[in-house]
VEXKELO-450603 format. One line per field, with one value per residue (C-alpha): residue number from 1; residue in one letter; x, y, z. Coordinates in pm, 1 decimal, m for minus. Layout:
vofi	(NUM, ...)
kolfi	(A, ...)
xx	(X, ...)
yy	(Y, ...)
zz	(Z, ...)
This chain:
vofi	(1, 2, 3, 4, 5, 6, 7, 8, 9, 10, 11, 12, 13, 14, 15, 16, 17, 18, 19, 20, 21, 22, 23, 24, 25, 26, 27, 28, 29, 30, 31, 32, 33, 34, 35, 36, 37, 38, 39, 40, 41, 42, 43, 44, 45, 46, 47, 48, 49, 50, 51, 52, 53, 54, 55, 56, 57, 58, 59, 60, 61, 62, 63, 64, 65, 66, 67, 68, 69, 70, 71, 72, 73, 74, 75, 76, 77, 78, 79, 80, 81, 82, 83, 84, 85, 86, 87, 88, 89, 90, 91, 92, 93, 94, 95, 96, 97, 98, 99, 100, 101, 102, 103, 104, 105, 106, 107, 108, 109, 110, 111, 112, 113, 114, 115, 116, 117, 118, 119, 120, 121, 122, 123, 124, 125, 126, 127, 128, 129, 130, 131, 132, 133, 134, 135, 136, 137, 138, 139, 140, 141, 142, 143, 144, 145, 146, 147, 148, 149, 150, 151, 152, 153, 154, 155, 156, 157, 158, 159, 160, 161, 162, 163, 164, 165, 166, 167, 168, 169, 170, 171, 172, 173, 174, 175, 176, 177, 178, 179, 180, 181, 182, 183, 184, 185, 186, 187, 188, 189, 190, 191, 192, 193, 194, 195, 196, 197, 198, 199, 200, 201, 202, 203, 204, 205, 206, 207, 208, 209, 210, 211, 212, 213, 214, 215, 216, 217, 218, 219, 220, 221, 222, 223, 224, 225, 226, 227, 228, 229, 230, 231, 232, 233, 234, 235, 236, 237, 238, 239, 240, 241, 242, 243, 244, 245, 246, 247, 248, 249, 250, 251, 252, 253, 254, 255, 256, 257, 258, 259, 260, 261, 262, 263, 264, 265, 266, 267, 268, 269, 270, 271, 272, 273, 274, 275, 276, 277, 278, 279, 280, 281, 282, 283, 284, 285, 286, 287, 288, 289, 290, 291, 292, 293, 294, 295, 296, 297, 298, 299, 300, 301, 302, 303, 304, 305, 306, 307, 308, 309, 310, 311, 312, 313, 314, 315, 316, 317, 318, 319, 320, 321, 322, 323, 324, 325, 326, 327, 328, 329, 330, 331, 332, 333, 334, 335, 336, 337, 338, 339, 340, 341, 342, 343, 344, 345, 346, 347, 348, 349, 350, 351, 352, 353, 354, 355, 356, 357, 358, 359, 360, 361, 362, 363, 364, 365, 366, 367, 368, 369, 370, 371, 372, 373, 374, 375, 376, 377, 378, 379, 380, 381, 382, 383, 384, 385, 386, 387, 388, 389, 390, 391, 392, 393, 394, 395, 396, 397, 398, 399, 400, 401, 402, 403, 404, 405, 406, 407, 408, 409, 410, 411, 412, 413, 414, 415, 416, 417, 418, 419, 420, 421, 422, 423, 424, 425, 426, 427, 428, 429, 430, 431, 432, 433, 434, 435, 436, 437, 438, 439, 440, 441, 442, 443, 444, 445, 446, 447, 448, 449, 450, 451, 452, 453, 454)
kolfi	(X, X, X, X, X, X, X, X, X, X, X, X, X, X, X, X, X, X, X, X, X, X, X, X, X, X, X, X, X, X, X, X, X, X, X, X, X, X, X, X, X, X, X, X, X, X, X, X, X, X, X, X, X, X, X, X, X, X, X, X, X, X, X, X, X, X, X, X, X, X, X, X, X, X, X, X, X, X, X, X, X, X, X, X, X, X, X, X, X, X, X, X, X, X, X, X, X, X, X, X, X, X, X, X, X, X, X, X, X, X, X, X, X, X, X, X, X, X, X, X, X, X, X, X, X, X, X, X, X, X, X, X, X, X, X, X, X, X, X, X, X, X, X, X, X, X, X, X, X, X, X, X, X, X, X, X, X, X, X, X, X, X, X, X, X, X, X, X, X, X, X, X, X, X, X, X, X, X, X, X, X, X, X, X, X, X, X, X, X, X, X, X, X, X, X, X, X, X, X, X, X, X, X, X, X, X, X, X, X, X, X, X, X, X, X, X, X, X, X, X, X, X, X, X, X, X, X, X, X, X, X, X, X, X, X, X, X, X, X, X, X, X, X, X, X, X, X, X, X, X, X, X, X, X, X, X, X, X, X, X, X, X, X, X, X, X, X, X, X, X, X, X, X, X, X, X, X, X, X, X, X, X, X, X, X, X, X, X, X, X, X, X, X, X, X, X, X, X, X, X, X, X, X, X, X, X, X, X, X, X, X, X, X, X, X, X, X, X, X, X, X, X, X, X, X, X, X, X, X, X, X, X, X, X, X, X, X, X, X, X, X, X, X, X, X, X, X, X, X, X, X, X, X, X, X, X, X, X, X, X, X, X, X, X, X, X, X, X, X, X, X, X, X, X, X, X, X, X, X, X, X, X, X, X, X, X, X, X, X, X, X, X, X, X, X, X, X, X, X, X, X, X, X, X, X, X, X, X, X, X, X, X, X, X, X, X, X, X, X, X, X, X, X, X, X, X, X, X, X, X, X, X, X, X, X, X, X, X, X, X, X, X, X, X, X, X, X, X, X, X, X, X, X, X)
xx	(5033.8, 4702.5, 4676.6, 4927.6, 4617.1, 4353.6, 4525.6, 4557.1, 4231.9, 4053.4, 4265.2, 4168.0, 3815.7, 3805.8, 3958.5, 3713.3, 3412.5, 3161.5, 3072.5, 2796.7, 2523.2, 2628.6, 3010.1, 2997.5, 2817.6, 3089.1, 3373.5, 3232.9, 3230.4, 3537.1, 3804.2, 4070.5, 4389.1, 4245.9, 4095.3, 3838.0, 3680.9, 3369.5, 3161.3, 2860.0, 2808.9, 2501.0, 2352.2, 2302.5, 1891.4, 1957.6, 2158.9, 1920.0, 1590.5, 1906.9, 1959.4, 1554.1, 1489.3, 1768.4, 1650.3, 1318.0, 1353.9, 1613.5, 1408.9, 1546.1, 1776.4, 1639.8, 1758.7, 1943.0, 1833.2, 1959.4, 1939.6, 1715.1, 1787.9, 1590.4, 1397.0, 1238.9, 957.0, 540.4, 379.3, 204.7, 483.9, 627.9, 292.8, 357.2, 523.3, 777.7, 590.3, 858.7, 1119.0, 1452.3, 1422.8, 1146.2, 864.0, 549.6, 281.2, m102.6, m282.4, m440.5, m760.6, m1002.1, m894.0, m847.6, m1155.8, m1314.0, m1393.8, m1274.0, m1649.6, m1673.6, m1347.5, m1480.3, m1715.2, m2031.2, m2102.5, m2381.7, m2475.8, m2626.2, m2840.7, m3077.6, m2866.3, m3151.4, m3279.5, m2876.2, m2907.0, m3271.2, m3135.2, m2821.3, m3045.5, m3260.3, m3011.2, m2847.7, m3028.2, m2668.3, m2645.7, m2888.5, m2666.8, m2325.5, m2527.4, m2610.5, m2228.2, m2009.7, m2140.0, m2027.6, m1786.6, m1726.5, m2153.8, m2252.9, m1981.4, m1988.0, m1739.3, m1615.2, m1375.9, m1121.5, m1023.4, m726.1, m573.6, m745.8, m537.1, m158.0, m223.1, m279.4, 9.0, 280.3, 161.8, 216.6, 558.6, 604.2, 494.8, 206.4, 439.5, 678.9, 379.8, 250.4, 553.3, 657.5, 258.5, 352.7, 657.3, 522.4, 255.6, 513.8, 686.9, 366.7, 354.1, 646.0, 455.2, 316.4, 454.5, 840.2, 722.1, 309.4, 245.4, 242.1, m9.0, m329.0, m517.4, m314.7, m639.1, m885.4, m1004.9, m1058.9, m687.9, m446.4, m326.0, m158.9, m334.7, m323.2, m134.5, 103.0, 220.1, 229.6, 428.3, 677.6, 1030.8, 1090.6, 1421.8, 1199.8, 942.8, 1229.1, 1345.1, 963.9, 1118.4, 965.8, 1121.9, 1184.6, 867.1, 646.0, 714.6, 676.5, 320.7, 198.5, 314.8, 114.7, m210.5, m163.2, m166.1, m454.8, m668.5, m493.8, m607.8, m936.4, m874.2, m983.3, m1197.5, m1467.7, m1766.7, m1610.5, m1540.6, m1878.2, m2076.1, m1890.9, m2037.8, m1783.2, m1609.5, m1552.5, m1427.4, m1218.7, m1104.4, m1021.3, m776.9, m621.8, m461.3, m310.3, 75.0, 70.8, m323.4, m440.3, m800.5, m719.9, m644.8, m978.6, m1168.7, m1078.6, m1117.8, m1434.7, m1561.3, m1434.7, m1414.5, m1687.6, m1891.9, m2014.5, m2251.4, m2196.4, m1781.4, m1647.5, m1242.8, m1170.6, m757.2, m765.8, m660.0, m825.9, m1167.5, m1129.2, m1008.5, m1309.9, m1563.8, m1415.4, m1466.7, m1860.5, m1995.1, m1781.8, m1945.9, m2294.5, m2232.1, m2089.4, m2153.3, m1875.1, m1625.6, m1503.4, m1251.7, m1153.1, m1096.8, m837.1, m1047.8, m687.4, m725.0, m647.6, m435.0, m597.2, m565.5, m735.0, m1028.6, m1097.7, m1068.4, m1346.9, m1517.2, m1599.1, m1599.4, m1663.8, m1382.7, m1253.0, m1222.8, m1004.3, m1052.9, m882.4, m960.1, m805.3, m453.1, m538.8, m429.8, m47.8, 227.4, 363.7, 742.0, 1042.4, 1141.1, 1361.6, 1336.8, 1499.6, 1297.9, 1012.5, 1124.4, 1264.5, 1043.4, 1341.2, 1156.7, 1357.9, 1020.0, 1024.1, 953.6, 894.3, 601.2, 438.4, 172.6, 182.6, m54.1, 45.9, m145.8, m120.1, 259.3, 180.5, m21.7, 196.1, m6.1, 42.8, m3.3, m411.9, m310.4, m263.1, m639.5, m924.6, m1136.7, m1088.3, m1350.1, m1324.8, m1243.2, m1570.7, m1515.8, m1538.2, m1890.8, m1911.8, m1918.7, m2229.3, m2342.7, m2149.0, m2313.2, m2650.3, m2868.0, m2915.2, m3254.2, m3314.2, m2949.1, m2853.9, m2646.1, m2234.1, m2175.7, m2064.3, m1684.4, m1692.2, m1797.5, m1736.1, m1422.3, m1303.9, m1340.5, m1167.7, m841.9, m856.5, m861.8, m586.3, m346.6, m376.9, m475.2, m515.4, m246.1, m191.1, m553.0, m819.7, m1091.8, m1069.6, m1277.4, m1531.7, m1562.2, m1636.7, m1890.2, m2108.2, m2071.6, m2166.7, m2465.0, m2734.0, m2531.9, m2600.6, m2632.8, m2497.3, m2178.7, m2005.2, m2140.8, m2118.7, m1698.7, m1656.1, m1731.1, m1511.6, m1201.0, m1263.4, m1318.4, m1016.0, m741.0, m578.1, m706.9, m504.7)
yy	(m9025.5, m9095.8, m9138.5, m8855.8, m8635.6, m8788.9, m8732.5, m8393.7, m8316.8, m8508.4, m8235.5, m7915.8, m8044.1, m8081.5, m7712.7, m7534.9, m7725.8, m7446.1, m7399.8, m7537.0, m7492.4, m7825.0, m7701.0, m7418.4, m7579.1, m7831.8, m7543.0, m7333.3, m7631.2, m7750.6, m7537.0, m7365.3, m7556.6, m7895.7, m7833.6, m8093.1, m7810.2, m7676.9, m7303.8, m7283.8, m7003.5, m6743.9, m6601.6, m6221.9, m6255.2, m6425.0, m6194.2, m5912.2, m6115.7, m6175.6, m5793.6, m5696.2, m5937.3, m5824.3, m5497.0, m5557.2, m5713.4, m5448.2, m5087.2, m4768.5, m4628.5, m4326.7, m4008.1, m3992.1, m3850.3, m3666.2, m3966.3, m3952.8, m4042.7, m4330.6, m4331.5, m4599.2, m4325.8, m4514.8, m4377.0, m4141.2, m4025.3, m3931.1, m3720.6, m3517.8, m3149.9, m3010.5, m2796.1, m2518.6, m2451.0, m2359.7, m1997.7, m2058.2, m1904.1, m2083.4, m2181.1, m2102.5, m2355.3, m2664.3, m2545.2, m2760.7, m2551.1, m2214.7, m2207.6, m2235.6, m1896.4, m1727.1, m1730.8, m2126.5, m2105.0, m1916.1, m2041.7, m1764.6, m1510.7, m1718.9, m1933.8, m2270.0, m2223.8, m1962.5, m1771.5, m1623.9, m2007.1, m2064.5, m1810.2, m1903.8, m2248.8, m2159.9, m1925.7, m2208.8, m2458.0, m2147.6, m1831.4, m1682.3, m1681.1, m1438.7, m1152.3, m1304.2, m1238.2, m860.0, m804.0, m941.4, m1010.7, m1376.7, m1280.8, m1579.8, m1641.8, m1229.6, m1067.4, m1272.8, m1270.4, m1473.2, m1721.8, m1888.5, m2271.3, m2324.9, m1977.3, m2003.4, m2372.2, m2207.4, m1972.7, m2147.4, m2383.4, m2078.4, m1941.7, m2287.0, m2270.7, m1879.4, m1528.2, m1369.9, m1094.1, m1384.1, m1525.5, m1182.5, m1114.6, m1492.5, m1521.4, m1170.0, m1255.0, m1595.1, m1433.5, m1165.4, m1491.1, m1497.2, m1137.6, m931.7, m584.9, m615.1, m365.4, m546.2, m424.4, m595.5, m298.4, m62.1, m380.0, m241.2, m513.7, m822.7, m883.2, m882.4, m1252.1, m1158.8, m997.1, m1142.0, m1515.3, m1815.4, m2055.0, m2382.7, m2503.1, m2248.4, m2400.7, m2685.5, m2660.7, m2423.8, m2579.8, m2623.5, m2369.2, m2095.9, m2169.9, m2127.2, m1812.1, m1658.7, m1796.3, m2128.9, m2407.8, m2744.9, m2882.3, m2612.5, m2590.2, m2962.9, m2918.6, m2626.1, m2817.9, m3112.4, m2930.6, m2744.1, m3057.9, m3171.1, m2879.7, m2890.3, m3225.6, m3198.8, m3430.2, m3111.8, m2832.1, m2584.3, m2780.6, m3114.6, m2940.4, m2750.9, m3131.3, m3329.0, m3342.0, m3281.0, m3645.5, m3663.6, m3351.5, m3401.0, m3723.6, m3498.4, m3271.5, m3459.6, m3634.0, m3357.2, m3329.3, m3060.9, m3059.5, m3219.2, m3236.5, m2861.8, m2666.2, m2858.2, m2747.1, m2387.9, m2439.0, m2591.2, m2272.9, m2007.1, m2079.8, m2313.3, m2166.8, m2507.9, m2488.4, m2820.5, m2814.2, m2879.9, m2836.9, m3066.8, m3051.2, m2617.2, m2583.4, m2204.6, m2359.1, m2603.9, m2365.9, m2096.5, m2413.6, m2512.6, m2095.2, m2104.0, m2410.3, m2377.8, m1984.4, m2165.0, m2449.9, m2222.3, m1893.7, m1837.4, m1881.3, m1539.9, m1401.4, m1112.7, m1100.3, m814.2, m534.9, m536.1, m831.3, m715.7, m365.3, m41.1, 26.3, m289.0, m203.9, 89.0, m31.4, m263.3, m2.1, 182.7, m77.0, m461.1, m632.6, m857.9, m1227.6, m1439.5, m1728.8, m1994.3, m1771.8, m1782.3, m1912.5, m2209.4, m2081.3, m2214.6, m1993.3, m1865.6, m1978.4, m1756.1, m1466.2, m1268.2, m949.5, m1123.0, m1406.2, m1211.4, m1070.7, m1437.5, m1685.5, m1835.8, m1889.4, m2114.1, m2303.6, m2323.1, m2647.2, m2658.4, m2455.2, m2624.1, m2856.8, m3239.0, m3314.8, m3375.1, m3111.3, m2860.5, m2895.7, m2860.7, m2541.2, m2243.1, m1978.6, m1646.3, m1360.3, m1261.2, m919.3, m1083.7, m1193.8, m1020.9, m1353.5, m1372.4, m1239.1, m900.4, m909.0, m984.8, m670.2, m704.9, m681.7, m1037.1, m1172.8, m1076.3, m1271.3, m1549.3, m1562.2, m1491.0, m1751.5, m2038.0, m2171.0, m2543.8, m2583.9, m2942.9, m3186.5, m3184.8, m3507.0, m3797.6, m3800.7, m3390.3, m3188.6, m2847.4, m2931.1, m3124.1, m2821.5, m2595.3, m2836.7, m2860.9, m2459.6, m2423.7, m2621.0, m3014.3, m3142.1, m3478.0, m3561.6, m3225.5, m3124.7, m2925.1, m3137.2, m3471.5, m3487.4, m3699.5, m3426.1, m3132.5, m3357.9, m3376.0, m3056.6, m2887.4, m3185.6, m2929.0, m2696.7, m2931.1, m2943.8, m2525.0, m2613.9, m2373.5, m2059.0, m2131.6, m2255.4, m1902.7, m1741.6, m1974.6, m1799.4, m1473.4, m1702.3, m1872.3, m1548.9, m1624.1, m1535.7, m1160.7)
zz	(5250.9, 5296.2, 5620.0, 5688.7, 5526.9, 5669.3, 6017.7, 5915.9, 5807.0, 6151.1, 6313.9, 6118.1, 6124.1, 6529.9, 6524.2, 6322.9, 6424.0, 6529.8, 6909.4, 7021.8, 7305.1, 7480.5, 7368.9, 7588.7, 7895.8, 7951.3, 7862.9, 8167.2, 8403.8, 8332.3, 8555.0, 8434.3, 8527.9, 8492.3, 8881.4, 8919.1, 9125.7, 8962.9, 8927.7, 8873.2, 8636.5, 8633.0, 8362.0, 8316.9, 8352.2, 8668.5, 8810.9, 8772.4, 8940.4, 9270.5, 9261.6, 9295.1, 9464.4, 9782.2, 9629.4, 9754.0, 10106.7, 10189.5, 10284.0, 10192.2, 10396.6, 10644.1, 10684.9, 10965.8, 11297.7, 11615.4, 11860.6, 12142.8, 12508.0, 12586.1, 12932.0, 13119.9, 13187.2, 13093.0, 12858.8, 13110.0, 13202.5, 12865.6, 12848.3, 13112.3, 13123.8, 13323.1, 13579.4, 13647.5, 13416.7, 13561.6, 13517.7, 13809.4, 13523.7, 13657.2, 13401.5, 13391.9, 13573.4, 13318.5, 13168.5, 13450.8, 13745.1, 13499.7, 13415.1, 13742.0, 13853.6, 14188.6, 14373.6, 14342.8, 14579.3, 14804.2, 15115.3, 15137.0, 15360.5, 15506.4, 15779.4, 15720.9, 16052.6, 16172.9, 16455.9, 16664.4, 16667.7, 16818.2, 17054.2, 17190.3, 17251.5, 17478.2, 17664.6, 17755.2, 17800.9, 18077.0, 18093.7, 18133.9, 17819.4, 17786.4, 17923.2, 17718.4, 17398.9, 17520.0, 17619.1, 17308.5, 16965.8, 16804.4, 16559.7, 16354.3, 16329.8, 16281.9, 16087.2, 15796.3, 15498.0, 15231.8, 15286.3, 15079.9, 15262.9, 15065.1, 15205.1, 15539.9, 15622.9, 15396.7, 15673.9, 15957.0, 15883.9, 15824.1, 16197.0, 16319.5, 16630.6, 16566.6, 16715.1, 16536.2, 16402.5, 16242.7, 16079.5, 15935.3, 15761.0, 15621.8, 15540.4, 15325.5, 15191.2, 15062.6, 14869.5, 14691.1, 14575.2, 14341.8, 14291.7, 14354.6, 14260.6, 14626.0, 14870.5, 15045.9, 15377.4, 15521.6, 15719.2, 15361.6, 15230.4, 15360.2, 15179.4, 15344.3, 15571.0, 15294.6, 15239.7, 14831.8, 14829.9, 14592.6, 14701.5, 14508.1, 14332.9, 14485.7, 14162.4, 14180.8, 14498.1, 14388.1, 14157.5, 14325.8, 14456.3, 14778.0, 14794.9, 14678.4, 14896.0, 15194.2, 15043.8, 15196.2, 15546.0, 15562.4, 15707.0, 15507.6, 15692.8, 15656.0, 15294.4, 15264.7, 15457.2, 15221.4, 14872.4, 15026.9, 15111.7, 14744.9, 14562.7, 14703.7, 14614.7, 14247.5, 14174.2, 14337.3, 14635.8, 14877.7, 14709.4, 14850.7, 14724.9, 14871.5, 15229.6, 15237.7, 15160.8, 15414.6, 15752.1, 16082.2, 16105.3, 15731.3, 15719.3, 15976.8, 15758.1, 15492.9, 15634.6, 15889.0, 15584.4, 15480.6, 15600.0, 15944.2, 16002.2, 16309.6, 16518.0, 16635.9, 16303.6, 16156.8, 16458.4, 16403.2, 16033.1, 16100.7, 16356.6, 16169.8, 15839.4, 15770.5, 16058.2, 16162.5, 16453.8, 16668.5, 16712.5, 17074.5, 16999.6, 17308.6, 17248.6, 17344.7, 17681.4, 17668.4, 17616.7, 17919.9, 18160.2, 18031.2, 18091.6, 18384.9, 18528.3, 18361.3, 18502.7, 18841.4, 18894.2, 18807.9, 19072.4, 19327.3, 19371.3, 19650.5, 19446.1, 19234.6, 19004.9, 18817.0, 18426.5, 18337.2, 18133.0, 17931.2, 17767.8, 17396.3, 17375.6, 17409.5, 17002.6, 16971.4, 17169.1, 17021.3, 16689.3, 16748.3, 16929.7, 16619.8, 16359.4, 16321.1, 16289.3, 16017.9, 16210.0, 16136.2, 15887.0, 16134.5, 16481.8, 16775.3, 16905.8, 17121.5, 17501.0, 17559.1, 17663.3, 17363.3, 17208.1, 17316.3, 17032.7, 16970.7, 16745.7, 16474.2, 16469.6, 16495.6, 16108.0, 16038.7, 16165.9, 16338.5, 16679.9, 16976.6, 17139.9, 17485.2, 17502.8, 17875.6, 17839.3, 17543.8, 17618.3, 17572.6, 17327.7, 17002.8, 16835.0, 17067.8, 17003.5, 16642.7, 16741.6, 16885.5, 16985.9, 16822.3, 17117.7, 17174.7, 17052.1, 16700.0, 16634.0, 16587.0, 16578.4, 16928.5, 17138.2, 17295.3, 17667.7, 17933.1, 18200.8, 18565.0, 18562.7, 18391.3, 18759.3, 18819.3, 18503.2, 18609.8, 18949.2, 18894.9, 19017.8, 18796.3, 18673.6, 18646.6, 18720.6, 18563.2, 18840.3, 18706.9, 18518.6, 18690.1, 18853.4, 18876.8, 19173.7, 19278.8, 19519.8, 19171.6, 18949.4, 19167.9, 19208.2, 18796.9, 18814.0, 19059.2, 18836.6, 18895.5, 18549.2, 18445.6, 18165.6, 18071.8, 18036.7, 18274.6, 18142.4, 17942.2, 17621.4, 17809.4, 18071.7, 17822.3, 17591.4, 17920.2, 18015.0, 17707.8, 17603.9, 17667.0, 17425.2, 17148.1, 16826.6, 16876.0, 17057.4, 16873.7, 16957.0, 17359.6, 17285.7, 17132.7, 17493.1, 17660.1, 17492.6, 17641.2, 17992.8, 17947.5, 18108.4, 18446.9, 18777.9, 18814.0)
């Protein structure tokens, strides 16, 4: 009996023994089941340091954003704009070329040499001269006007291959692509020969497609050619004050870089826009057969010819009868049988070359002539009477360089040229050496030397 109580009261005591700390950690790690598999269990305090602490290292989510396209573009490139937008709108230039005003573009009316020192010099290196100066006045070196180079060389580059009259109206319809309030038709622009007339800015051009700049009529090249020469006056490669500082070979440097420019477009641009005094354009086959007629006539007075008094058309003539006219900023075509046209192409600028007729050198194929009728930079026609000028007697003639003679000359004259040329470059540096350092003003004469015997 006793032990049945005692039993009993071992058991009730185990039962209602109270729960202790050490009670309760060996409850929670023993698994339910009898699994010898044991949890680990985590207090509440714990569980709240876990949550700030992932809290923490985790940062707050972003609101989200339309994604981006990512481009391999540099960082200077994900500076730059979009130059024309697709409805063609072109934007104002950047604020370094806006703010440059329109006279620093221009080259001055002024000469850089005294002229009546020019002139005294060619009379004494051939008292001919003398006479010439009486009969024609020197366009490009007396009537003097602002020039702007960047529209003098777009010019000279649309004329390149075409008739004059093609080269008027693409030369028009390319400006109205920067101005459309201009008149459709050139002939009702009276102010299309003023040098200060409305023209694009060289970063318009620049930025201007290619298709649009072929909806004016130029071809691929051409329009490759003027978006070249643009760019190069937009970012200051080529600007006035650059061209005006460089002396003949460097500027020649300069713009024979330029896409389409060769030797005879700078020499022109160098004559008649720059008004350079010492240029000797050796690549114009005018100029050699007009040298070729003044030093034969001062060698040999037997030998004559006539000059046609019709040289430029009647209108002409007495247009610059009564008024000086405006020259040219690039001058004169250089003397090759013009390109075959048609009276389409003359409105298109779709010219078939005659490629027979063109001459060999490289940049006199470059350089189509327009028709004499379409310059009035060229110099007014020498009358009959210039023979007697041409045959007066010479004073302290100078001996003909070595390797010419007057048989020589006269075979060059007649036609038998020496690969392609009257005169190599050689030839017509020692011919004109007493001309120096005013070259140009004794070329300019050549031109209106340079017709065929009639």
């Amino acid at each position: 009996m006793k032990f049945a109580l005692g039993f009993y009261t071992r058991s009730r005591l185990r039962f209602i023994m109270p729960v202790t700390r050490s009670a309760t950690r060996s409850v929670a790690s023993t698994p339910a089941g009898g699994s010898n598999k044991t949890t680990t269990a985590v207090s509440p305090s714990a569980v709240g340091k876990s949550s700030k602490r992932k809290a923490a290292e985790e940062p707050p989510a972003a609101k989200k954003t339309p994604r981006t396209k990512k481009t391999k573009s540099s960082e200077a490139d994900k500076s730059a704009v979009t130059l024309l937008t697709p409805d063609g709108f072109i934007p104002p230039p950047p604020p370094p070329l806006q703010n440059e005003s329109e006279e620093t573009n221009l080259v001055p009316a002024v000469l850089t040499f005294s002229f009546e020192e020019a002139k005294a010099h060619l009379i004494r290196a051939d008292h001919r001269f003398e006479d010439i100066f009486t009969k024609l006045k020197c366009k490009p070196f007396e009537f003097l006007e602002q020039v702007h180079p960047f529209r003098a060389l777009v010019e000279s580059i649309l004329a390149q291959q075409i008739s004059w009259l093609a080269a008027r109206s693409i030369t028009h319809r390319f400006t109205r692509l920067y101005d459309p309030s201009l008149p459709e038709k050139v002939a009702d622009y009276s102010a299309s020969k003023s040098p200060t007339s409305f023209f694009p800015t060289p970063y318009q051009v620049a930025n201007t497609d290619i298709l649009t700049l072929k909806s004016a009529g130029l071809s691929t090249r051409k329009a490759e050619y003027v978006q070249d020469l643009a760019a190069r006056f937009a970012d200051e490669r080529l600007s006035t004050k650059k061209l005006l500082a460089a002396d003949d070979e460097t500027l020649a440097a300069m713009l024979i870089e330029v896409r389409g420019i060769g030797r005879w477009t700078v020499d022109m641009f160098a004559i008649f826009s720059l008004r350079r005094p010492n240029i000797l354009p050796v690549g114009d086959l005018g100029i050699q057969r007009g040298m070729l007629r003044w030093f034969l006539s001062r060698h040999s007075s037997k030998h004559t010819f006539t000059l046609s008094p019709h040289k430029l058309s009647s209108s002409k003539l007495d247009d610059d009868k009564t008024k000086p006219a405006s020259t040219s900023a690039m001058g004169p075509p250089p003397a090759t049988p013009a390109p075959k046209t048609t009276p389409s192409s003359q409105l298109t600028g779709n010219v078939e070359l005659d490629n027979e007729v063109l001459p060999t050198s490289p940049e006199s194929q470059l350089q189509a002539p327009a028709s004499i009728e379409s310059t009035s930079a060229f110099p007014e026609p020498f009358t009959p009477s210039i023979e007697k000028t041409l045959e007066a007697d010479a004073m302290n003639t100078e001996p003909l360089p070595e390797g010419l003679s007057v048989a020589n000359l006269k075979l060059r004259l007649e036609g038998k040229k020496i690969k392609g040329a009257f005169l190599t470059p050689k030839e017509m540096e020692d011919l004109t050496a007493s001309w120096v350092p005013y070259r140009s003003l004794g070329v300019y004469y050549m031109w209106a030397l340079s017709e065929e015997k009639k």
